[in-house]
N, CA, C and O atoms as a GROMACS GRO file, in nm:
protein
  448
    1UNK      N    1   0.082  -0.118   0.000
    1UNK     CA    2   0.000   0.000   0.000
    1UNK      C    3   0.087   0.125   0.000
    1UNK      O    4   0.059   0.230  -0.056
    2UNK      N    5   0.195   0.097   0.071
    2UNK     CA    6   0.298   0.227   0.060
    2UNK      C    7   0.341   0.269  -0.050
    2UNK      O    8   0.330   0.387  -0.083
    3UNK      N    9   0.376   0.212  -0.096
    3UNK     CA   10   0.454   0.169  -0.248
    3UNK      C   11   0.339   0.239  -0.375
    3UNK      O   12   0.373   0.315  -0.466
    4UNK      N   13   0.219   0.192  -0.352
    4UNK     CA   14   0.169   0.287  -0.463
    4UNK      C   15   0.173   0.411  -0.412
    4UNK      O   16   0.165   0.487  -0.509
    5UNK      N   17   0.182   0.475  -0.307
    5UNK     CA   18   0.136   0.643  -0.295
    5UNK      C   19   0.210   0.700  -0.374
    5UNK      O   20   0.138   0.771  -0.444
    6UNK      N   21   0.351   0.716  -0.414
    6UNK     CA   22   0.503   0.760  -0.426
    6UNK      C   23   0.428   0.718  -0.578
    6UNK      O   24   0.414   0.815  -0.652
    7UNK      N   25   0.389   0.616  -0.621
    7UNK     CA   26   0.419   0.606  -0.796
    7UNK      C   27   0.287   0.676  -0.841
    7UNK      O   28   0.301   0.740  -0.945
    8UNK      N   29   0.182   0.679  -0.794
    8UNK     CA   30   0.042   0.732  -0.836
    8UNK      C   31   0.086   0.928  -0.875
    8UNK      O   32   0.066   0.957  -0.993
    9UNK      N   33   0.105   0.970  -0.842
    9UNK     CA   34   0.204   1.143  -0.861
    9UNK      C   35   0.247   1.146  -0.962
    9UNK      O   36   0.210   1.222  -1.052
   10UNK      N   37   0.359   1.039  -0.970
   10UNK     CA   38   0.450   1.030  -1.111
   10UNK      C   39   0.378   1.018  -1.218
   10UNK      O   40   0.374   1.100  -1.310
   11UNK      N   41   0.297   0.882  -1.210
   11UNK     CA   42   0.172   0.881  -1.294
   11UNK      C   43   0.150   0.915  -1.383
   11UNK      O   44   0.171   0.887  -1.501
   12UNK      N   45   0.067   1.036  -1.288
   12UNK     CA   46  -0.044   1.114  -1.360
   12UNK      C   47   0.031   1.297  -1.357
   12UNK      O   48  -0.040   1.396  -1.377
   13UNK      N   49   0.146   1.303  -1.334
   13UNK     CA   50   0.222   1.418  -1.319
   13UNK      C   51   0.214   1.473  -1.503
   13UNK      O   52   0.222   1.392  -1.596
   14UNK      N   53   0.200   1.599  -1.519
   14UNK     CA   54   0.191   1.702  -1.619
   14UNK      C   55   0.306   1.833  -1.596
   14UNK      O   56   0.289   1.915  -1.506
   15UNK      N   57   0.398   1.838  -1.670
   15UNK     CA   58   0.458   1.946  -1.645
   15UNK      C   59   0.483   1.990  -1.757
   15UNK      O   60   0.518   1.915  -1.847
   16UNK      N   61   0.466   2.158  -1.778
   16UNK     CA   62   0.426   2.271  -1.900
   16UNK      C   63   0.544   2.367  -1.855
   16UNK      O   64   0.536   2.433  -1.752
   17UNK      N   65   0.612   2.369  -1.906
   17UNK     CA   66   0.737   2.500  -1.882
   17UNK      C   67   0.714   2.569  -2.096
   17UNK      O   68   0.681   2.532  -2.208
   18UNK      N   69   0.778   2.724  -1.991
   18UNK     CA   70   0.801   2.778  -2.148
   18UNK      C   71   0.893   2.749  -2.212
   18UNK      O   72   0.995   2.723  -2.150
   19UNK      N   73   0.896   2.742  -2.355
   19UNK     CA   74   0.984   2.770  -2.432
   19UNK      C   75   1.113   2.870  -2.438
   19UNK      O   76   1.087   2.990  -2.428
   20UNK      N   77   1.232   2.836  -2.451
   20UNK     CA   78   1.361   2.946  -2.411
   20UNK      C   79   1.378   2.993  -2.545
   20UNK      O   80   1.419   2.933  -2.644
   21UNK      N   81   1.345   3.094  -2.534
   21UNK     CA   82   1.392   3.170  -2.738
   21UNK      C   83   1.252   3.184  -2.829
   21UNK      O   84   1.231   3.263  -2.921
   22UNK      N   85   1.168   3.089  -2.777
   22UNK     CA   86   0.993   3.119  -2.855
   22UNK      C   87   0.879   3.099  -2.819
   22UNK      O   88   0.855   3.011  -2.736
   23UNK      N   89   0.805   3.158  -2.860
   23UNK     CA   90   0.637   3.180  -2.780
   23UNK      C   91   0.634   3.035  -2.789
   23UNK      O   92   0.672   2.991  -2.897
   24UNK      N   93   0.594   2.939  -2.690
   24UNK     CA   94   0.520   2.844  -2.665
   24UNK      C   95   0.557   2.781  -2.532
   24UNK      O   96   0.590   2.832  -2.425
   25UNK      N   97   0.538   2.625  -2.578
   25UNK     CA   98   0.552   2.542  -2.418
   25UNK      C   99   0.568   2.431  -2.448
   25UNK      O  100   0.528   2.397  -2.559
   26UNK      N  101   0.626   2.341  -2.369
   26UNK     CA  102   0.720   2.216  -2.320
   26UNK      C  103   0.643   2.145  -2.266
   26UNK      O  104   0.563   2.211  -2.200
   27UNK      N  105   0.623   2.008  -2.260
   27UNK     CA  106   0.516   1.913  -2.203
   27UNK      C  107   0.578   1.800  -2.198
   27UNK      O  108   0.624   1.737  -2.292
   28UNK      N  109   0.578   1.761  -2.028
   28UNK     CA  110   0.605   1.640  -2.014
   28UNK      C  111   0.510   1.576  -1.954
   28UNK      O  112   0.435   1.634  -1.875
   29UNK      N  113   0.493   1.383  -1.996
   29UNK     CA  114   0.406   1.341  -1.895
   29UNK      C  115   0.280   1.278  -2.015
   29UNK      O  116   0.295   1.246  -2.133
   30UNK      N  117   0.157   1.279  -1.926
   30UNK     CA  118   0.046   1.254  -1.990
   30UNK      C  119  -0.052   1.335  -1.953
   30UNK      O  120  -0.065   1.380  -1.839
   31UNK      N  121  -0.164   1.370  -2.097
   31UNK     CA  122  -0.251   1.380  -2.110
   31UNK      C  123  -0.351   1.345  -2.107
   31UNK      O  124  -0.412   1.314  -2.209
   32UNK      N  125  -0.407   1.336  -1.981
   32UNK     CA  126  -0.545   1.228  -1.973
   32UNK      C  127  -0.649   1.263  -1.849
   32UNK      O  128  -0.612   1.328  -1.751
   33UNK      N  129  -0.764   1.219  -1.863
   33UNK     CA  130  -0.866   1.298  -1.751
   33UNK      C  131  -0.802   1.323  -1.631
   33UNK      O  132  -0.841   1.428  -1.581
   34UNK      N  133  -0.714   1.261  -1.562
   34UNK     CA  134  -0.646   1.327  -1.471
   34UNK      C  135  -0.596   1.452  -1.453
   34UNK      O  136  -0.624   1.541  -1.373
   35UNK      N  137  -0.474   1.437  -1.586
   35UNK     CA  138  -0.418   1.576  -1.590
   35UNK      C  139  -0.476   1.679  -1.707
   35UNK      O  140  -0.412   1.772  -1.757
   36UNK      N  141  -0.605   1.643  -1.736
   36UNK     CA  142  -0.691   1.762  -1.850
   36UNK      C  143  -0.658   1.897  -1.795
   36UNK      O  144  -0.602   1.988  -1.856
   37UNK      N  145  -0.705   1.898  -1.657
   37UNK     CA  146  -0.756   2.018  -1.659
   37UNK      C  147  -0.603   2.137  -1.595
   37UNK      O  148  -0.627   2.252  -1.559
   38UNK      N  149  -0.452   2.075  -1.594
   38UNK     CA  150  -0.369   2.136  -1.625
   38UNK      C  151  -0.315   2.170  -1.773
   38UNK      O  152  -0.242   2.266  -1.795
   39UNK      N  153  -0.361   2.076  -1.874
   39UNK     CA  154  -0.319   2.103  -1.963
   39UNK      C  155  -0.403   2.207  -2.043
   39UNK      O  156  -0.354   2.298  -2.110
   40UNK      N  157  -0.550   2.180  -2.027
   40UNK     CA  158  -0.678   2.329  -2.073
   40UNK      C  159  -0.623   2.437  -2.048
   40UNK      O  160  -0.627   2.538  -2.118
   41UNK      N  161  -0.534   2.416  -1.881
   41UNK     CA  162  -0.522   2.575  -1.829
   41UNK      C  163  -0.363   2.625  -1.869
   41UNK      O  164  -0.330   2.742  -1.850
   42UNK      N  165  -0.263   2.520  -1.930
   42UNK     CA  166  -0.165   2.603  -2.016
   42UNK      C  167  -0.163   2.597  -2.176
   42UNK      O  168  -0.074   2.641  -2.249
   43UNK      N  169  -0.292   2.527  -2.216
   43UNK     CA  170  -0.330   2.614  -2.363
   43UNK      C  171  -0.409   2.764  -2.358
   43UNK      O  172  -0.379   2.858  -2.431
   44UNK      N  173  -0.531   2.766  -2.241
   44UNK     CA  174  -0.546   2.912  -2.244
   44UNK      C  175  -0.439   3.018  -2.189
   44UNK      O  176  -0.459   3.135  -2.223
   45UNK      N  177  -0.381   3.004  -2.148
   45UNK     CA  178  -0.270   3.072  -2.148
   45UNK      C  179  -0.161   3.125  -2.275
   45UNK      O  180  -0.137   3.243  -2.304
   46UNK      N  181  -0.118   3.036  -2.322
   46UNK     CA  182  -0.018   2.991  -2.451
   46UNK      C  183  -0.175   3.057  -2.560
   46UNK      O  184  -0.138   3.077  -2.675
   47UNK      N  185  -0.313   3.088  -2.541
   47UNK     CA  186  -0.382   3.145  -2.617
   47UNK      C  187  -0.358   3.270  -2.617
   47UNK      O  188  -0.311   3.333  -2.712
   48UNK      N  189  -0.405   3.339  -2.452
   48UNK     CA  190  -0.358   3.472  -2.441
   48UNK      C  191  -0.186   3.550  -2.454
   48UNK      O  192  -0.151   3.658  -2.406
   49UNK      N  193  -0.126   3.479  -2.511
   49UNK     CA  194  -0.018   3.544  -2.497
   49UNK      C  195   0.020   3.483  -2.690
   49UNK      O  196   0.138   3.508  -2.712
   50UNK      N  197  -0.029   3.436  -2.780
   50UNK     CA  198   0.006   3.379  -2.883
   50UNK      C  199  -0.037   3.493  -2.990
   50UNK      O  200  -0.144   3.553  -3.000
   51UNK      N  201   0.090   3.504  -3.074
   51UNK     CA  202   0.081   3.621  -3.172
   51UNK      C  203   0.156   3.534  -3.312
   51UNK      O  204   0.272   3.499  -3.333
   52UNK      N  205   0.076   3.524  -3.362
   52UNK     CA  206   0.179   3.449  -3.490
   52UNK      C  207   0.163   3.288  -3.503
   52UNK      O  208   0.076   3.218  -3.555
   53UNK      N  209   0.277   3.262  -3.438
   53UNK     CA  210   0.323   3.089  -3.456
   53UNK      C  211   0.321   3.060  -3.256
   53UNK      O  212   0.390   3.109  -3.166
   54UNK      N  213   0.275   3.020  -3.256
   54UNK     CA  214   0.313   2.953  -3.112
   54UNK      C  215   0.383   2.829  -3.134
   54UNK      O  216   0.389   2.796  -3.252
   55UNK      N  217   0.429   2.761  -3.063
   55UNK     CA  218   0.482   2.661  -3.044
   55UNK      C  219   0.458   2.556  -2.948
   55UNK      O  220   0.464   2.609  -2.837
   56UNK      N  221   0.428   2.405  -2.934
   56UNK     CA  222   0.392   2.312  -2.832
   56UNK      C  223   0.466   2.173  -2.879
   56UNK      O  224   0.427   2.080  -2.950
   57UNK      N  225   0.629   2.208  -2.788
   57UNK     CA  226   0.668   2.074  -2.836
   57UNK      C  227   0.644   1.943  -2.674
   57UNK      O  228   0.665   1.952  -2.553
   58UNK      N  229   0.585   1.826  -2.778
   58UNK     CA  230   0.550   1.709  -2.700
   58UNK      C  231   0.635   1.586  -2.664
   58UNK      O  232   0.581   1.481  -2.627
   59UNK      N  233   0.775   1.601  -2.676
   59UNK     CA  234   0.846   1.547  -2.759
   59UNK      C  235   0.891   1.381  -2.605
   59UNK      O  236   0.946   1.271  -2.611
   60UNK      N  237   0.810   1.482  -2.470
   60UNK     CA  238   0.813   1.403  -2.373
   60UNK      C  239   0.696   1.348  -2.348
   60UNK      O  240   0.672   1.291  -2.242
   61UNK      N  241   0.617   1.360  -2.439
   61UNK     CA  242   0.444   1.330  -2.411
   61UNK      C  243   0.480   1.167  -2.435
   61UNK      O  244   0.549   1.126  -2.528
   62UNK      N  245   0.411   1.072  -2.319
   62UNK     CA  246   0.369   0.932  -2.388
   62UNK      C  247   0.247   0.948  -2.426
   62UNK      O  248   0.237   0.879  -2.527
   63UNK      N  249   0.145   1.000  -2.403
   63UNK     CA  250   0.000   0.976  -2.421
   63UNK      C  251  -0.060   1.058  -2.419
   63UNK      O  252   0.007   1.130  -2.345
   64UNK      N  253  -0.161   1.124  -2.449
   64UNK     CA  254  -0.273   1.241  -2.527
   64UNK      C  255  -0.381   1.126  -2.540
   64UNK      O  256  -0.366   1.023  -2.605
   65UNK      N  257  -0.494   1.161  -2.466
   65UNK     CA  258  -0.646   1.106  -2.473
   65UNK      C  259  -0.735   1.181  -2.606
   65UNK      O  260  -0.657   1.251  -2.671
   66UNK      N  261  -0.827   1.184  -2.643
   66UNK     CA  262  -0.881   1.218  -2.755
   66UNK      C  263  -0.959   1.345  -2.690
   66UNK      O  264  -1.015   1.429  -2.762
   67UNK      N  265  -0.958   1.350  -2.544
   67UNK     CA  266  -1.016   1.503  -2.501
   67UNK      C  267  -0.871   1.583  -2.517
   67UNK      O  268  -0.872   1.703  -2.548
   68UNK      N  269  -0.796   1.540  -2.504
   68UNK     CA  270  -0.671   1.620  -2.452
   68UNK      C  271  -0.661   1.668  -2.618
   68UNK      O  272  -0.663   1.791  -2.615
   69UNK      N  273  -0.650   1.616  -2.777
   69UNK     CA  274  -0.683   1.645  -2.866
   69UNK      C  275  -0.712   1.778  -2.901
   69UNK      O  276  -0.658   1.883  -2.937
   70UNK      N  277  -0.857   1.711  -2.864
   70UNK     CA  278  -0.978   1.820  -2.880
   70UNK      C  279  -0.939   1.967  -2.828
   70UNK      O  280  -0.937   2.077  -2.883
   71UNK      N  281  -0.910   1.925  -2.705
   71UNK     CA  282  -0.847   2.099  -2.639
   71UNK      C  283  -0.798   2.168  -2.725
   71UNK      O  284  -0.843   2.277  -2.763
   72UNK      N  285  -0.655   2.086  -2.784
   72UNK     CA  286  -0.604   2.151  -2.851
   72UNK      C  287  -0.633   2.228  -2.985
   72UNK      O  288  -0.598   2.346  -2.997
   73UNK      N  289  -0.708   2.150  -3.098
   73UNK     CA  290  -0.805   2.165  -3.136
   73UNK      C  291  -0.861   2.323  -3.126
   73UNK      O  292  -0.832   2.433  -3.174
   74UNK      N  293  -0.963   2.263  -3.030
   74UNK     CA  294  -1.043   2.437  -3.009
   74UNK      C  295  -0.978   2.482  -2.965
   74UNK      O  296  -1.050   2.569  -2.915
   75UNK      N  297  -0.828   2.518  -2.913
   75UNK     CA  298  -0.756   2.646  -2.900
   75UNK      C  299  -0.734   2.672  -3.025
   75UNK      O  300  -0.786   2.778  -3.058
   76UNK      N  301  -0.664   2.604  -3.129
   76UNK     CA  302  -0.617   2.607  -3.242
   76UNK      C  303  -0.756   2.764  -3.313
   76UNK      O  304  -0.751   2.885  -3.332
   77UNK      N  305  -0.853   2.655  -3.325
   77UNK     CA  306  -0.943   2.738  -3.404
   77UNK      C  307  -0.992   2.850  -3.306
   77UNK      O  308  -1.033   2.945  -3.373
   78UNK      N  309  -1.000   2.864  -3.212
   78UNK     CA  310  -1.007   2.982  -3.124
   78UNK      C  311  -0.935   3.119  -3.108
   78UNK      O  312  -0.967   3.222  -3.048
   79UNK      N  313  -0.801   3.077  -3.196
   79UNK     CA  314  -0.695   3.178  -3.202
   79UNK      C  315  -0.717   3.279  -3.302
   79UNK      O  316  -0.738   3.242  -3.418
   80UNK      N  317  -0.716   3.405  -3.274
   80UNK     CA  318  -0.773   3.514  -3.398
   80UNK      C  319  -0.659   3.501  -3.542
   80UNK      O  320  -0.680   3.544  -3.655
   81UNK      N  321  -0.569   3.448  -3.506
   81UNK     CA  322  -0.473   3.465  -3.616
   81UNK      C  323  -0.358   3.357  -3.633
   81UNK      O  324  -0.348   3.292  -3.529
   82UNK      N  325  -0.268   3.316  -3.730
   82UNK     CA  326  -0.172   3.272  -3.729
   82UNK      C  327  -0.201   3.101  -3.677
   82UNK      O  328  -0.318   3.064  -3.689
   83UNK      N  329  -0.084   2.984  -3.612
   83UNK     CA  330  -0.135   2.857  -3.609
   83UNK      C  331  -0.049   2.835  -3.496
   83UNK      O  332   0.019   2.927  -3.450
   84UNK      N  333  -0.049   2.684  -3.435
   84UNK     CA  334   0.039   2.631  -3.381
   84UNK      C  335   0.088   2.537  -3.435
   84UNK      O  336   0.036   2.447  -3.500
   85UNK      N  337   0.231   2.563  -3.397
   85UNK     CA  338   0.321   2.423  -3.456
   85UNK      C  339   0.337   2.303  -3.350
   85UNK      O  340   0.396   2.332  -3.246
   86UNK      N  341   0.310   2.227  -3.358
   86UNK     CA  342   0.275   2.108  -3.274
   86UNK      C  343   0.458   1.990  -3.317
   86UNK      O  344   0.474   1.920  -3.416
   87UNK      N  345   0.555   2.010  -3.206
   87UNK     CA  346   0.650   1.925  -3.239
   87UNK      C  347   0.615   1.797  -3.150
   87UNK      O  348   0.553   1.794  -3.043
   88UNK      N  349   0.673   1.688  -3.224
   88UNK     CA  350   0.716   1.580  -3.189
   88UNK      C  351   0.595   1.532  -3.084
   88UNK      O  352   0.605   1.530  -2.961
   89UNK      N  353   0.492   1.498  -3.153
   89UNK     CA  354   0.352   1.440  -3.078
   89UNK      C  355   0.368   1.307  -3.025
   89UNK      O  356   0.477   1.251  -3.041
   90UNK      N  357   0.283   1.254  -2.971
   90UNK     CA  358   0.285   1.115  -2.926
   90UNK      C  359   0.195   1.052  -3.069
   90UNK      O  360   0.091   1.115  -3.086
   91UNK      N  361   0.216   0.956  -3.159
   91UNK     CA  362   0.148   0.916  -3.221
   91UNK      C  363   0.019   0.890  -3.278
   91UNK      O  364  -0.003   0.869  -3.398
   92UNK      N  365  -0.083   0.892  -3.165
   92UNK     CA  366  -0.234   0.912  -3.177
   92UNK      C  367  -0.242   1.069  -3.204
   92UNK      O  368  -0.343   1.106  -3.264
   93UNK      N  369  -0.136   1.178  -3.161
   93UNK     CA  370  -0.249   1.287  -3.195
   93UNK      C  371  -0.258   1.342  -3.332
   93UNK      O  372  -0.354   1.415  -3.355
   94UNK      N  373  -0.187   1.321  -3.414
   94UNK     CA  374  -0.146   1.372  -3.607
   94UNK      C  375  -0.301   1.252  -3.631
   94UNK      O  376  -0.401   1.288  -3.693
   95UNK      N  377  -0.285   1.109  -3.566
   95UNK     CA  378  -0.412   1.031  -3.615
   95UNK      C  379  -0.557   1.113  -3.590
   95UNK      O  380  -0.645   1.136  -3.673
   96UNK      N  381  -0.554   1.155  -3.425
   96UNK     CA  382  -0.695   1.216  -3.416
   96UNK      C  383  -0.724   1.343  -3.482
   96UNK      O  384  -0.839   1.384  -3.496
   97UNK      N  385  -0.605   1.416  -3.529
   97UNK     CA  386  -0.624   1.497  -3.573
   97UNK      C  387  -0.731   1.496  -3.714
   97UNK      O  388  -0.829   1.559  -3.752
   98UNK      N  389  -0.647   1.386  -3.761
   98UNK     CA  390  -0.705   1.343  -3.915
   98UNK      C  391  -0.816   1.313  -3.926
   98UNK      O  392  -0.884   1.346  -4.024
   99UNK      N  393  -0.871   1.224  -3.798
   99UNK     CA  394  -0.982   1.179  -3.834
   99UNK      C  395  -1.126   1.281  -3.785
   99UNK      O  396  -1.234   1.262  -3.842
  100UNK      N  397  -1.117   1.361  -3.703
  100UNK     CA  398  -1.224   1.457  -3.675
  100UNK      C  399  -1.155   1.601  -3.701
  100UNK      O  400  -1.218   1.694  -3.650
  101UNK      N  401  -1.067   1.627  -3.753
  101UNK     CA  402  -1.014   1.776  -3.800
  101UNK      C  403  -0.943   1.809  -3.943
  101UNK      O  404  -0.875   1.910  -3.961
  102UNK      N  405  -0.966   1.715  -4.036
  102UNK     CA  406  -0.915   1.697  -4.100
  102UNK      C  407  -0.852   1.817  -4.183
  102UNK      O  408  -0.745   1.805  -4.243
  103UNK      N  409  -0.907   1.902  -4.181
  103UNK     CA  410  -0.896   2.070  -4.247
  103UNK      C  411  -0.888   2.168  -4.144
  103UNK      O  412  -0.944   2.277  -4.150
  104UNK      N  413  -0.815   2.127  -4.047
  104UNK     CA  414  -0.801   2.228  -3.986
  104UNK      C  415  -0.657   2.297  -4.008
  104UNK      O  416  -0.562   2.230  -3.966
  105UNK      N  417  -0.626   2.420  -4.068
  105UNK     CA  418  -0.516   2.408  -4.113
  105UNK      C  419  -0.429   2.526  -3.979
  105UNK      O  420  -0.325   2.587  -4.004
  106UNK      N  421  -0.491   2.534  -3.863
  106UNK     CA  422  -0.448   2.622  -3.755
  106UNK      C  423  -0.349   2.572  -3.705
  106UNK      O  424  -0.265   2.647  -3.654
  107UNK      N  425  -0.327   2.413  -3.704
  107UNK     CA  426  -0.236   2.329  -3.625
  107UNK      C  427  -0.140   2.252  -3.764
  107UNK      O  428  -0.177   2.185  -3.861
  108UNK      N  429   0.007   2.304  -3.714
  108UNK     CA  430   0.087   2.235  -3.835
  108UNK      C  431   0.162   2.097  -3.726
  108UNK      O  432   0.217   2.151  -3.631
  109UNK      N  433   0.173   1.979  -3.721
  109UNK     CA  434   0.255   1.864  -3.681
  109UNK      C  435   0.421   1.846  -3.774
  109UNK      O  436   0.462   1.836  -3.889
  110UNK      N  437   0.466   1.849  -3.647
  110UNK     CA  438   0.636   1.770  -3.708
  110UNK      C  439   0.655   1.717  -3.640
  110UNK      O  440   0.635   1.746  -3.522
  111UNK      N  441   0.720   1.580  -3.691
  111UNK     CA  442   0.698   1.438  -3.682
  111UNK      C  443   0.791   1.387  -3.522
  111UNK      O  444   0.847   1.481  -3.465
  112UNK      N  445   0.798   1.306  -3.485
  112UNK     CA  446   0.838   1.286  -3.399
  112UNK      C  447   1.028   1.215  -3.398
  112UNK      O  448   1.083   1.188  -3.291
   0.00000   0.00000   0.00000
């Protein structure tokens, strides 16, 4: 019983730091109903402060749920101008993208 307290944190741990040199943010961890509602609250952020190109590299992401997606998603199209560049995703999200966003041309992916 001890033993899980210490690994359950790690888990489900989300960490969002900025970018050094460009508008965006750094993501480690997973995306999933656990940690949604840190990751909602550093895309609206990375919304209000995004002029141009933002940036969201994933490159530590194992996993993105199909809400965690979506967020991204409606920030994407929520933004008055310009797109995000989405680096180095976890594999399902370039898929979910395709299959319910297919034209969304707000969000550009490079590959992992």
């Amino acid at each position: 019983m001890g033993g899980q307290g210490p690994a359950a944190p790690q888990s489900t741990a989300l960490e969002v730091d900025p970018l050094s040199g460009r508008s965006g943010i750094r993501v480690r961890g997973e995306i999933s109903e656990v940690t949604r509602p840190r990751w909602e609250h550093a895309l609206t952020e990375l919304s209000q402060r995004h002029q141009g190109v933002s940036y969201v590299e994933l490159s530590e992401v194992a996993f993105i749920d199909v809400a965690g997606v979506t967020a991204l998603a409606v920030t994407a199209m929520d933004l008055n101008s310009g797109r995000l560049v989405i680096e180095a995703p976890p594999p399902q999200l370039p898929r979910v993208l395709e299959l319910f966003w297919p034209d969304l041309d707000r969000i550009e992916v490079t590959s992992r």
